[in-house]
Every structure is written in structure tokens, then in C-alpha cells.
N, C-alpha and C positions, 0 to 999 in steps of 0.2 A: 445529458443531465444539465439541462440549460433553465434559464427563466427563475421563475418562483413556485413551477411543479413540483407536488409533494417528492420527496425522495421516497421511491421503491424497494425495498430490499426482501429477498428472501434468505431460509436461514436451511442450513443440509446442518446436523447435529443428530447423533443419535440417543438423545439424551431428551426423555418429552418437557421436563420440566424448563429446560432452556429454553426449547420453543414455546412453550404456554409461557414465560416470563418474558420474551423479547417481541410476542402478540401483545401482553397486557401493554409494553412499554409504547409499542407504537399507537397503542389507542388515544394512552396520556398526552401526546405531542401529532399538535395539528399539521406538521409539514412531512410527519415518515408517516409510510403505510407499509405496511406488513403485508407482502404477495404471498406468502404462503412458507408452508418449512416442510421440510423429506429429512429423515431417519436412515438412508441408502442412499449408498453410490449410484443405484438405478434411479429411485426416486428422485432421487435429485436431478439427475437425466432430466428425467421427464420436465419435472417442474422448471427447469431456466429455461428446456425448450418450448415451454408453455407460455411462462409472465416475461421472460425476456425482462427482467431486474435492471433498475440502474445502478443497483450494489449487490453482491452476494460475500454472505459473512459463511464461511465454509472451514466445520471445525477440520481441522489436523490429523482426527482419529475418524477413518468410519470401516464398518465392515471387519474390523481388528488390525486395519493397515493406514497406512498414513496416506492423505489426499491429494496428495502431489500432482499424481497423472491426472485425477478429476481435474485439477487446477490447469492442468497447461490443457488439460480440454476443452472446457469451459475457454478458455483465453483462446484458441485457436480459430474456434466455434464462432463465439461471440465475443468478437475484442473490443466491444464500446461496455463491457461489463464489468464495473471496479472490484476488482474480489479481494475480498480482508477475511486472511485466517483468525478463524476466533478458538482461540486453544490454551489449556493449561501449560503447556511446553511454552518456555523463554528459555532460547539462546540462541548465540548470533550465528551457529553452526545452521541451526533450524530456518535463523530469518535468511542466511542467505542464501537457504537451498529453496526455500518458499517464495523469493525475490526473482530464480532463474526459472522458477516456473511459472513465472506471470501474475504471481501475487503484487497488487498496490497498496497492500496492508496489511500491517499484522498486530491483530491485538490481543492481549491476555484477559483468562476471564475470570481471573481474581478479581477484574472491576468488577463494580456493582453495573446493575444494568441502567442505573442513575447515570455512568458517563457514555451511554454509547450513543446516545441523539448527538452529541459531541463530537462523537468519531464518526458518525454516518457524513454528518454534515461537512465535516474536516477534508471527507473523500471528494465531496461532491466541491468545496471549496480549492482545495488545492491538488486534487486530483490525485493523491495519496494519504495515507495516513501509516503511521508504524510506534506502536508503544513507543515511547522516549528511553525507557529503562534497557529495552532489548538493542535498539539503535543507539543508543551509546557505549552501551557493552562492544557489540560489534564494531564501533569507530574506536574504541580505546583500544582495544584488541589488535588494532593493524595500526594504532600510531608509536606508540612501545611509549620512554618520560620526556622525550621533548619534544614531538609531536613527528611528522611525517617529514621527509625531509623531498621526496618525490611524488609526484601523482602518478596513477594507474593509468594505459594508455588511453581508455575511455573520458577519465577528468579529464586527460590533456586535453582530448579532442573537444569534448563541452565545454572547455573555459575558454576555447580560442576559438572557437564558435559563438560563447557569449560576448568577447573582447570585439567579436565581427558586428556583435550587435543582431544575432539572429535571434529568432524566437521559438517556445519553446517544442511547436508546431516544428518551424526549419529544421531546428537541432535533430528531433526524434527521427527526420526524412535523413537526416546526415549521417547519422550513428547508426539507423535502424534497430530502434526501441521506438516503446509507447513513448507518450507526451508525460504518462504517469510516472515513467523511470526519469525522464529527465526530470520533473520535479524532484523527484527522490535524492537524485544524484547532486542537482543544484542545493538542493535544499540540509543534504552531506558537509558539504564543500563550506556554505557557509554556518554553519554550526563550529566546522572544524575547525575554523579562522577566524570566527568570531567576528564575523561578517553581516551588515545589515543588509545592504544591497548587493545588488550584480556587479556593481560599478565597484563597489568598495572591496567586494572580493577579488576583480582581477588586477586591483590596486595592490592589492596585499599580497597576492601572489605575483607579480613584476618585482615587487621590493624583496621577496625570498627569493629571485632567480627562479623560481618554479614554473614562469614561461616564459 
């Protein structure tokens, strides 16, 4: 997902009305095009292995079960495919079992479909996107009132791989994750600390003793 090529996305929803509004949506905006949308776990098969999406928005619910396995399917399959759960369920219980299966995004669809050109492009921009409401739910939930006092072995190892000055390419070959987690994870860190930059982050964190 390079250059100024339209963004691709397809949509798995078993809900026609979703699809016929997230078609009209990509008509209005010159840079997304709408590959197509499936109502089924099969269908939906078919279709990624068809258009080969530079995003798939993949509801949470399909067939009466949640899309989890489609998810780390799809990611297995075809790992240059940014997939953002688009689903009624928020919680950080859900984003972070949606995160271990290869999701780079997750959004709610109590938005109107007015902010999703916003998230498509979010994915295509920083290589993830995740509601702010559910990602902060789930950061406040594991920092308790006066914030984290340790990081999780994985931070460790991504703050002193960014302290090394790698990138976010190196890191993902270091950790073994996508480039998308490490955004994700980078992009945790300084939320959490109230961090503009890289720099400024492992500033802040030297002065906690945290590495």
C-alpha cells in the first residue's frame, strides 16, 4: 500500500445494508475503491483470494460465530493485508484477543460511515488503526491510578531496539511481529507516557528506571 494508489478495501459483513452503505461510501471519496463485500465465512474466502485488498474491514460476527480463525486466516494467507475488525462489540477483552489473531485494527460501528475514509486511510498511513475508546479502555485496564510501573517483556524489547535506533522494519525481524504491531505497540507506549517522539519516549522512560 504505497504511492498515491487508490486504497482497496473489501468488506465480509453479514448484514446487506452495511455493504450497500460502505459501496455508496467509497463511491463519494476519490482515493477508496470498494473490491467487493461476502456475507460468509466462504464468501469471503473466495473474495480476498480473488481482489487480494490492501485493507479488509471484517465484521466480528459471521455465520453465528466470531471471526477470529477467518482472521489469523486471512493473516497467514495473505500477510501484506491490513484487516480492521468492524464490529458492534467494544472491549479491550475482544481488542486483545482480535490483536493475537492478526488484526491491525479495530473499529466500532456505531460510527457513522462519514469516519471510515478516515480509518481506511489511518491503516494505509500508519499501518494500524484501533478505536481510541477501546485502546484506551484496554491501556487503562493494565495501568491501575498511577500508571504502569514495569513494561511487558515485549516493550522492553521494542524500547531498546528503538533506544538502538532500529526501525520499525528491524524491530518487527527482532520481535517477530508485523511492522503493523510494532506501530501499534510504539504507538501504546507513547500515548502512555505522553510522548511526542521516539526520542522523547525513551527519554521518559530512562528517567522512570524502566530501562
Amino acid at each position: 500500500m504505497e504511492g498515491d494508489a487508490p486504497i482497496r478495501f473489501c468488506v465480509i459483513d453479514d448484514h446487506d445494508i452495511v455493504l450497500l452503505g460502505l459501496e455508496a461510501m467509497a463511491e463519494r471519496e476519490p482515493d477508496l475503491v470498494f473490491a467487493g463485500g461476502a456475507a460468509t465465512v466462504e464468501e469471503g474466502r473466495r473474495l480476498v483470494a480473488r481482489e487480494r485488498p490492501d485493507v479488509l474491514l471484517l465484521d466480528l460476527r459471521l455465520d453465528g460465530r466470531n471471526s477470529f480463525d477467518l482472521c489469523r486466516e486471512v493473516r497467514a494467507d495473505y500477510p501484506e493485508i491490513a484487516i480492521v475488525m468492524f464490529t458492534a462489540f467494544g472491549n479491550e477483552e475482544l481488542l486483545a484477543t482480535a490483536i493475537k489473531a492478526g488484526a491491525t485494527g479495530y473499529a466500532l460501528k456505531d460510527a457513522s460511515t462519514a469516519g471510515l475514509p478516515e480509518i481506511l486511510r489511518a491503516v494505509r498511513r500508519d499501518g494500524a488503526y484501533f478505536d481510541p475508546r477501546i485502546a484506551n479502555a484496554a491501556l487503562m485496564a493494565g495501568m491501575g491510578s498511577s500508571g504502569p510501573t514495569v513494561l511487558s517483556e515485549r516493550e522492553l524489547t521494542i524500547v531498546k531496539l528503538v533506544a538502538e535506533g532500529a526501525d520499525n522494519h528491524e524491530i518487527a525481524e527482532q520481535v517477530h511481529v508485523s511492522t503493523h504491531m510494532v506501530k501499534f505497540h510504539v504507538g501504546t507506549l507513547l500515548r502512555r507516557y505522553g510522548a511526542r517522539t521516539r526520542t522523547e519516549l525513551v527519554r521518559v522512560l530512562m528517567e522512570r528506571h524502566l530501562i
